[in-house]
LOFIDO-855254 format. One record per atom (N, C-alpha, C, O): x, y, z. Coordinates in steps of 0.2 Angstrom, whole numbers, plus 5000, padded with zeros to 4 digits. Atoms other than C-alpha are relative to their C-alpha. Layout:
<sites>
XYZ
...
</sites>
This chain:
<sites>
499450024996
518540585274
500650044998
500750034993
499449975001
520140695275
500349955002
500249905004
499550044999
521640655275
500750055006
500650115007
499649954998
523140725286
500849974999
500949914999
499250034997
525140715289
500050075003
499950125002
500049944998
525440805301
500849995003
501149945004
499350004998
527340855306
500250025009
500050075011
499849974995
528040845324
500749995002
501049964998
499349974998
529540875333
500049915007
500549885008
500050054996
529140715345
499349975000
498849994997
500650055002
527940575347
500149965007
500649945010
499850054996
527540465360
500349924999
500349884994
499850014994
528140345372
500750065002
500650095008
499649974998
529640455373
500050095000
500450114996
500449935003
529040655372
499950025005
500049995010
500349954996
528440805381
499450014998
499049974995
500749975001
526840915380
500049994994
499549964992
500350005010
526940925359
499849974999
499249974998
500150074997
527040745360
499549985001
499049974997
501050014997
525540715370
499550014994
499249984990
500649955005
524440855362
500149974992
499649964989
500550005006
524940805344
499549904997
499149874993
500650085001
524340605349
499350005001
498949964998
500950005000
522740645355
499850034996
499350014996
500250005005
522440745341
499949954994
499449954991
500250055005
522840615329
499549944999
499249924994
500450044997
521940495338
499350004998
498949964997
500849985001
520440605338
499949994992
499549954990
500349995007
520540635319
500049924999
499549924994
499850065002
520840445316
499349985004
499049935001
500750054999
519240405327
499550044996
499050014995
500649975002
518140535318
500049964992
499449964989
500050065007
518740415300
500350054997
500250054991
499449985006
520140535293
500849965001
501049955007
499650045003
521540455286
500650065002
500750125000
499849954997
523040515297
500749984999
500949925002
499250044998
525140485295
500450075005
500350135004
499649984995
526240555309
500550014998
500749954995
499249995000
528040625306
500450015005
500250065007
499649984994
529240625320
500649974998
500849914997
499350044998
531140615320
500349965004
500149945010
500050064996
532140485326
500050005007
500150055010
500050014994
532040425342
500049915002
499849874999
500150094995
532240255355
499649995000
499250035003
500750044997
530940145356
499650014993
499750054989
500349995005
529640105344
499150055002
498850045008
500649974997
527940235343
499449945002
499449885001
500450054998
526540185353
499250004994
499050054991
500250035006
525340105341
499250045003
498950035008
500649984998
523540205340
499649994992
499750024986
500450025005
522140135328
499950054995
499650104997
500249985006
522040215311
500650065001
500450114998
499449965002
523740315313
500649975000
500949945005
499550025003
525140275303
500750055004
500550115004
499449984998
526940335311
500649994996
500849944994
499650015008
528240375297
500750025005
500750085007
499449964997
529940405308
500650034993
500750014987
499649975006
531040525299
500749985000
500949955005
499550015000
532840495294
500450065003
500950045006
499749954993
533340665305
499650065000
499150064996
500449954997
532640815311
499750044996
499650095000
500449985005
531840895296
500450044997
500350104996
499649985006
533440905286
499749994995
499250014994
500250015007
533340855268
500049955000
499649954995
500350095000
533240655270
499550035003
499050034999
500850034998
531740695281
499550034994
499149994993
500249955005
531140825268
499949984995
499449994991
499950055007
531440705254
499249955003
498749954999
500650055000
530240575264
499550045000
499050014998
500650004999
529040685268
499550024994
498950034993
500149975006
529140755250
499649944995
499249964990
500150065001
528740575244
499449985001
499049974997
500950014997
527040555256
499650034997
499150024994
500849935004
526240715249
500149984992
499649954990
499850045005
526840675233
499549944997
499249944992
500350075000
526040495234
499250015001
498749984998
500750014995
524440555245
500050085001
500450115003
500249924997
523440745246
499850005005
499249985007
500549984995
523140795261
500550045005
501150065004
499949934998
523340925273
500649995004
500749935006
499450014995
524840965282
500350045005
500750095006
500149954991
524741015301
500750005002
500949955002
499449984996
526341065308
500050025007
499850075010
500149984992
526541065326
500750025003
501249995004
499249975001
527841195327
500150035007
499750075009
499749974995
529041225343
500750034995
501049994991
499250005004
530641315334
500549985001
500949954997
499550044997
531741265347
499949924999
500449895002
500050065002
531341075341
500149974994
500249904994
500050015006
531441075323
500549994998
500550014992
499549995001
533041065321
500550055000
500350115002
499649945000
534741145317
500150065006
500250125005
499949974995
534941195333
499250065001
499350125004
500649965000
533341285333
499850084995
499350124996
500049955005
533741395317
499949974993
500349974988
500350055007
532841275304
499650044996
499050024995
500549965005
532341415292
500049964995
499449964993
500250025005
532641305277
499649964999
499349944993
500750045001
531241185282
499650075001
499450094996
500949965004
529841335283
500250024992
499850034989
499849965005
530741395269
499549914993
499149934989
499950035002
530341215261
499349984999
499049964995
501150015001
528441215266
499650054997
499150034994
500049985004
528241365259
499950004991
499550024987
500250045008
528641305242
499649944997
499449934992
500550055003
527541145244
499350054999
499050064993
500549945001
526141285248
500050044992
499750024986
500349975006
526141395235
500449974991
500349984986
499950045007
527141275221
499649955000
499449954994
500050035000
526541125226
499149995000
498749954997
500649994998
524741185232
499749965005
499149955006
500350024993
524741105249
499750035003
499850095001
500549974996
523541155261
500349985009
500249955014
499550004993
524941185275
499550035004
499150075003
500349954992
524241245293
500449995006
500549935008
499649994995
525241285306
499850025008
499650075010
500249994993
525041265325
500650025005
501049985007
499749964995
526141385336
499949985006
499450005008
500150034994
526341295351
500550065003
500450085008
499249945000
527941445351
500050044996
500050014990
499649975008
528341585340
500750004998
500949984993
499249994999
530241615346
500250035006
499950035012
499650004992
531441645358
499850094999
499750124994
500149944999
531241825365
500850024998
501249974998
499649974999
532741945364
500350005006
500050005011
499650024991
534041925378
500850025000
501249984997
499150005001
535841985381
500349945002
500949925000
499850084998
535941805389
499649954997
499149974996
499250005002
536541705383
500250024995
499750054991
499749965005
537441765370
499849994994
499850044989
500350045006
536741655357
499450024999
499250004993
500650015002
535141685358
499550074999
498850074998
500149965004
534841855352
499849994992
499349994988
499950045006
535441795336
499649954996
499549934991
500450075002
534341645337
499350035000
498950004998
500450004999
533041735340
499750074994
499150104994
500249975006
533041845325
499949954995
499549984991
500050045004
533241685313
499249975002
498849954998
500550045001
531741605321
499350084999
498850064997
500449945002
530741785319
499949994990
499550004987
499950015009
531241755299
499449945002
498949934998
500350085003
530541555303
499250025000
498849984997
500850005000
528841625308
499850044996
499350024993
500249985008
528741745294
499749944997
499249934995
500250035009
528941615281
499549945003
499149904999
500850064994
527641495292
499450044998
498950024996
500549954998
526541625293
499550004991
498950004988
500350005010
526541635272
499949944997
499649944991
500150055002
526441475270
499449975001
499149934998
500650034996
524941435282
499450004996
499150054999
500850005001
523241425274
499550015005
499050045005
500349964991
522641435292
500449995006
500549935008
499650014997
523741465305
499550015012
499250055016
500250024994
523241395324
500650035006
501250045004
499749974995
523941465341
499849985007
499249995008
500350074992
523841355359
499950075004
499750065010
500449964996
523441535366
500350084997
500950104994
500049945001
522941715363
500650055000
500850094996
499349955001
524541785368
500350014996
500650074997
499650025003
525341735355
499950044992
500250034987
500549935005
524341875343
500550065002
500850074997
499549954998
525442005350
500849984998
501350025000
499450005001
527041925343
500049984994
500649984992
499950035006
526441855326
499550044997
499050065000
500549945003
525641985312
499949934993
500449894991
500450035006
524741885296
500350054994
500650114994
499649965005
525241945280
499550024996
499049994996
500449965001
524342085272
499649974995
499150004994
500650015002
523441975261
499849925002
499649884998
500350054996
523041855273
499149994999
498850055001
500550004998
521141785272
499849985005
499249995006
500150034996
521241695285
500250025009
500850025011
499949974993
521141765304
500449925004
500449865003
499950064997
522041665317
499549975003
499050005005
500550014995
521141535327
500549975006
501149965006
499650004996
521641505345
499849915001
499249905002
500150074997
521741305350
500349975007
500949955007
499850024992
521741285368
500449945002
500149895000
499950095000
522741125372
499649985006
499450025010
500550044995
521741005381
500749945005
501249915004
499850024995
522140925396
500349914997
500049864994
499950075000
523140765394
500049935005
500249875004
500150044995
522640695409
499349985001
498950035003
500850005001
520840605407
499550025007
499750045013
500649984993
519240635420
500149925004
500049865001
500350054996
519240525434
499449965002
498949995006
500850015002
517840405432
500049955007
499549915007
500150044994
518140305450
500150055006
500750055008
500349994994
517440405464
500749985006
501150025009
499750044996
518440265475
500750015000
501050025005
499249984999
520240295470
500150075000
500750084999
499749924998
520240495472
499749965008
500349955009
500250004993
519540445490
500549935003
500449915009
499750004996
520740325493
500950025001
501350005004
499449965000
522140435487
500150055005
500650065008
500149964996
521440565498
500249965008
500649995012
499650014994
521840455513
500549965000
500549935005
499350004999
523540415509
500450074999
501050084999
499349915000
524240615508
499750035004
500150075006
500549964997
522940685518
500349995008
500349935009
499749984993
523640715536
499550005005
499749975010
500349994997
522140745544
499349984996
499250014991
500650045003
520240625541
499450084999
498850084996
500349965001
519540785542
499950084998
499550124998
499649945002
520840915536
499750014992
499349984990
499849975006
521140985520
500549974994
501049934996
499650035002
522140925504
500150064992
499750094989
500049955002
522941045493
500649984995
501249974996
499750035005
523640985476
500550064998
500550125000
499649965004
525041045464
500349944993
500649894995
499950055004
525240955447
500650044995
500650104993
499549965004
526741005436
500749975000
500849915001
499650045001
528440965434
500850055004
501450055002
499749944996
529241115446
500650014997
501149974999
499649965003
530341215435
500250035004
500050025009
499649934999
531341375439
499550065002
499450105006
500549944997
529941475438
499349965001
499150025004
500350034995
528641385445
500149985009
499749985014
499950034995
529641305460
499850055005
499350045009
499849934993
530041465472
499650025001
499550035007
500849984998
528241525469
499849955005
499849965011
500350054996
527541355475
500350015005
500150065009
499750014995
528641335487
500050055007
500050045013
500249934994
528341505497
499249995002
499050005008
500950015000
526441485495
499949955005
499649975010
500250074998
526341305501
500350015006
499949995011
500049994995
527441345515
499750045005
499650025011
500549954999
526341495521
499549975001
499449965007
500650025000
524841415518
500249945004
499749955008
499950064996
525441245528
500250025007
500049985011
499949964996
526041345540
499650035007
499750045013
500449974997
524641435544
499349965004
499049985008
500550065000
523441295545
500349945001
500749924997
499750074997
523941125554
499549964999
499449905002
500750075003
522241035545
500250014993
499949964991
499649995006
523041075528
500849954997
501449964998
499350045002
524240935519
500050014991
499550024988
500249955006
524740965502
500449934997
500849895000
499750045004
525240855487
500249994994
499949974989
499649985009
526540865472
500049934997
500249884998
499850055005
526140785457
500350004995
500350064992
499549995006
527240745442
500550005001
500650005007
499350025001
529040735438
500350055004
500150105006
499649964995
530240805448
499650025010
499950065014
500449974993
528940825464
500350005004
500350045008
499650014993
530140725476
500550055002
500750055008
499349964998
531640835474
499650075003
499950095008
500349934998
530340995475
500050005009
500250055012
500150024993
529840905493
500550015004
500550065008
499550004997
531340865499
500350085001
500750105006
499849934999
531841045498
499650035003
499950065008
500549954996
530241125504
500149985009
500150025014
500050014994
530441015520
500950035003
501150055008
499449984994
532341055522
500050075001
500250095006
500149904997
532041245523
499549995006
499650035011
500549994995
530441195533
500049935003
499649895000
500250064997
530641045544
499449985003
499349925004
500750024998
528941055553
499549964995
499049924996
500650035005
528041015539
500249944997
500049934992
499950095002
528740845537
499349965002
499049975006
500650024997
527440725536
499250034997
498750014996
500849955002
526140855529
500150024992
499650034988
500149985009
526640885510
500649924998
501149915001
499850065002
527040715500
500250014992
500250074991
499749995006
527540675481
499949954997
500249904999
500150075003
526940555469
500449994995
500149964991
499650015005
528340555456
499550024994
498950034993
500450025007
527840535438
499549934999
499749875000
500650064998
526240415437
499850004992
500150044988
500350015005
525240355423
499550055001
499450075006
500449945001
523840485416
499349975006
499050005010
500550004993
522540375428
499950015005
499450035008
499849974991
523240385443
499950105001
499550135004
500049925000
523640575440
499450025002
499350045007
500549985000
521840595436
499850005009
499650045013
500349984992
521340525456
500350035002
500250075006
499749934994
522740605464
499950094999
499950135004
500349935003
522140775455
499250005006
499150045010
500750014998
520140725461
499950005007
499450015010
500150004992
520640705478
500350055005
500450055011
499949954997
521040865481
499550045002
499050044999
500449965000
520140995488
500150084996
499650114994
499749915005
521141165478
500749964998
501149925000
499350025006
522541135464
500350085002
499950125002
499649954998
524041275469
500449984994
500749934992
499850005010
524541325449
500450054999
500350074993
499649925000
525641475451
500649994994
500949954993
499750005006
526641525435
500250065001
499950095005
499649935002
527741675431
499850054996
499850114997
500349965005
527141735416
499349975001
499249974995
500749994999
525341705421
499649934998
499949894994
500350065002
524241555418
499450014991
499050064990
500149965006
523841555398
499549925000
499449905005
500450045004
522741405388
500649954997
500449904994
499550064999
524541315387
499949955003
500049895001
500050034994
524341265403
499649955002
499249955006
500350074998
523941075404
500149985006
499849935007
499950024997
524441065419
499250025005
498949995010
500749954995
522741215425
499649944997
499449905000
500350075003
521941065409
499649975005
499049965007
500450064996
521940935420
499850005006
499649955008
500250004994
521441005436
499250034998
498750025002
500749995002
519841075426
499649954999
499149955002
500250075003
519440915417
499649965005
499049955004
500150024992
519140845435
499750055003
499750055009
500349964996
518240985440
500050015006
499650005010
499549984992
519541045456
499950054997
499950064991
499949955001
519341205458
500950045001
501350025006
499549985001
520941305453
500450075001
500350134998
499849934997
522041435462
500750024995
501249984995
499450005004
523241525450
500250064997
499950124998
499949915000
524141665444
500150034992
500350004987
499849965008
524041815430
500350024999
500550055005
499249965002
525541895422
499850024991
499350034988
500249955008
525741965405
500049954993
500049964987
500350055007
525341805394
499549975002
499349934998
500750024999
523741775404
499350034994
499350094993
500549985006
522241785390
499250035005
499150025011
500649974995
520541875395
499549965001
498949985003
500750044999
519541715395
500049995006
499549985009
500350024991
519941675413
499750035001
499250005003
500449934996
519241845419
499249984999
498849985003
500649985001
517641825406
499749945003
499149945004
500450054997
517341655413
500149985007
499749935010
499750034991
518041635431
500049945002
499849915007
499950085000
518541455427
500449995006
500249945009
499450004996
519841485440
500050085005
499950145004
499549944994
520641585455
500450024998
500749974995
499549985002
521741685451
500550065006
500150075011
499449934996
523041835461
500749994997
500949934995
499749985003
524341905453
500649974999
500549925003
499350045002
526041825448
500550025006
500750085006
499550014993
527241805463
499850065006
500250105009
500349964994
526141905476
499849945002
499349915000
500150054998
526241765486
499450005006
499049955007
500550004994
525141825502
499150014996
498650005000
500749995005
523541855487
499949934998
499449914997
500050095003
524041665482
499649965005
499249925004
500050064994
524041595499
499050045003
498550005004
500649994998
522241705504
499649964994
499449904997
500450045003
521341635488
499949935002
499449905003
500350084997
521641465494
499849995005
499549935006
500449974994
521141515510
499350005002
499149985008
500549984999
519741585507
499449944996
498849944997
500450065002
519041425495
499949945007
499349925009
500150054996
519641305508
499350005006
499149955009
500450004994
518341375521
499250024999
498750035002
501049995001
516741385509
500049954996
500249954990
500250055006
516341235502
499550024994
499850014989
500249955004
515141315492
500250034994
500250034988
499349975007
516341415482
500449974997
500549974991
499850085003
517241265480
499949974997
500249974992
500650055005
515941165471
499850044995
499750024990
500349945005
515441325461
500650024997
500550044991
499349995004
517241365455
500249934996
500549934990
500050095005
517341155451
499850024996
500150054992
500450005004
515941165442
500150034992
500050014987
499949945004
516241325433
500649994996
500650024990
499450015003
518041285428
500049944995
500349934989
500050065008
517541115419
499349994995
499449964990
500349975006
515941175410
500650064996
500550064990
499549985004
517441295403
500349954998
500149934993
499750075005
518441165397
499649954997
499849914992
500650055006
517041065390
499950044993
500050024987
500349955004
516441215381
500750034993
500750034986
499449965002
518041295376
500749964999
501049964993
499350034999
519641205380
500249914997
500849894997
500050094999
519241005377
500249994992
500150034987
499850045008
520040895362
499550014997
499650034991
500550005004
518140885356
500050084996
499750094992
500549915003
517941085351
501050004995
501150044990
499249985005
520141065343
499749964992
499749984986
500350075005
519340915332
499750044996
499950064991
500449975003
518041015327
500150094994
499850124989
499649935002
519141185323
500449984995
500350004989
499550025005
520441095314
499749964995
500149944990
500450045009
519040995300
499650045000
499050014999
500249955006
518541155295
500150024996
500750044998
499349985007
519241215279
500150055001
499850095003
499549945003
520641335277
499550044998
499150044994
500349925004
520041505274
500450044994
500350074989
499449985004
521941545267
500149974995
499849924993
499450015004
523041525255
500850005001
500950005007
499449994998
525041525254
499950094995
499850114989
499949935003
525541715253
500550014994
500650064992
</sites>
């Protein structure tokens, strides 16, 4: 039986994707019989209570009170220490070198068996805004001293190898851990089919999903696509899931008032609902900027559910989609390659079923909580450098 603490940046009820991802992890190790305490700074509300995982809230964002406490657990109790690192969350405005600086010395003074999950490395270089140039050489320092500290350092997708180098006497290679979908498989047949006829326009049209939380750079993609595509086809109705979908709506229809009526919005739902309104689609429209990576719990949950998945590659797309053809794919904001892919699914059922299929044996195999479980209670290969 291991043990863990694992360090995050948020926790649920109140939280984002880290959030999610580092609950169902702990959950997992906690059902496998390892001995699991959670750290997360302060926050509203008390965490949500998951058997055999203890929740230590920090006194603040992993200054030196939290530092102190969590110096006290390790201290008290050996066991390994996962870090589920976003920079921009860690405090200090997003330039909290003196916490890596801090794990670092439990590592190689203390002989913790730190390991570090890069959900992010750093901010890119940018004349805008003005700040974050600067910020983004300090957190370039923070994944160094991360990097030395790590006895095995995890990364939520391949990309992310092109911006982080190991230290020359590194033994331990990176591993990549795919996040898994936070949204479960729908196991009632009956409520994807009677979601399907509440969005669904026509008893024997088409229904053409989108799950996500329409950003900046996803929206204007969507938004071109789905009007073209609805457009072109008056047996096609489409429907946004997830937070922010209604505002997304409401906007697609005021540029395009014909398609009132034909694309709907179910707000933010519970993870089961999501799951049948995902199930009762015929094709998931997943389009991304920088390309659809192994981040992407949003492509997750439409695999999990074995929807076949139309989506785009860009320069942080990894080469698993190609070797495995979990997913459709056309290029990042070529939107008439967008709208043909979904097209050309909707009128083969066949390829339909064969891309389902094929997208969630990938994610079984590759992508699913059970294979991260299994990654992360293998021993450290490393050391601290």
């Amino acid at each position: 039986m291991a043990a863990w603490t694992i360090l995050t940046c948020e926790y649920p009820p109140e939280c984002g994707g880290v959030g999610d991802y580092t609950a169902q992890v702990a959950a997992a190790l906690a059902a496998a019989g390892d001995r699991v305490i959670v750290c997360t700074p302060p926050r509203s509300g008390a965490p949500v209570d998951q058997p055999g995982v203890d929740v230590v809230i920090l006194e603040d964002v992993y200054g030196p009170r939290a530092r102190r406490q969590v110096d006290g657990l390790l201290n008290a109790r050996r066991s390994t220490v996962l870090v589920q690192y976003v920079p921009t969350a860690f405090g200090m405005g997003g330039a909290n070198l003196p916490a890596c600086r801090w794990l670092l010395q439990r590592a190689r003074r203390g002989g913790d068996d730190v390991r570090v999950m890069f959900h992010e490395p750093y901010f890119e270089f940018a004349w805008t805004p003005a700040h974050q140039t600067p910020l983004s050489l300090v957190q370039r320092s923070m994944a160094r001293t991360l990097l030395r500290a790590s006895g095995q350092t995890y990364l939520s997708t391949d990309a992310w190898r092109a911006y982080l180098e190991l230290p020359p006497d590194s033994h331990a290679p990176f591993v990549t851990l795919p996040i898994p979908s936070a949204i479960p498989r729908c196991e009632r047949p009956a409520d994807a089919q009677e979601k399907r006829r509440a969005y669904a326009a026509h008893a024997s049209g088409y229904l053409v999903g989108h799950f996500g939380t329409y950003g900046t750079h996803v929206a204007p993609m969507l938004q071109a696509a789905l009007t073209e595509l609805l457009a072109a086809n008056t047996r096609v109705s489409a429907i946004c899931a997830g937070a922010n979908g209604g505002g997304f709506v409401e906007q697609l229809i005021g540029a395009a008032p014909a398609l009132a009526g034909r694309v709907h919005a179910t707000g933010r739902v519970p993870p089961v609902e999501a799951a049948a309104v995902l199930s009762a689609c015929d094709v998931l429209l997943q389009p991304y900027l920088d390309g659809v990576t192994t981040r992407r719990t949003s492509v997750m949950a439409g695999l999990i559910n074995a929807r076949p998945v139309v989506t785009t590659t860009g320069h942080l797309s990894e080469a698993v989609w190609s070797e495995t053809r979990a997913v459709a794919t056309a290029p990042a904001s070529d939107t008439r390659s967008l709208v043909d892919a979904v097209q050309a699914l909707l009128s083969d059922d066949a390829a339909r079923a064969a891309l389902g299929a094929r997208g969630e044996k990938t994610y079984r195999e590759r992508f699913s909580l059970a294979h991260t479980i299994g990654r992360l209670r293998e021993p450290a290969k490393g050391a601290a450098a």
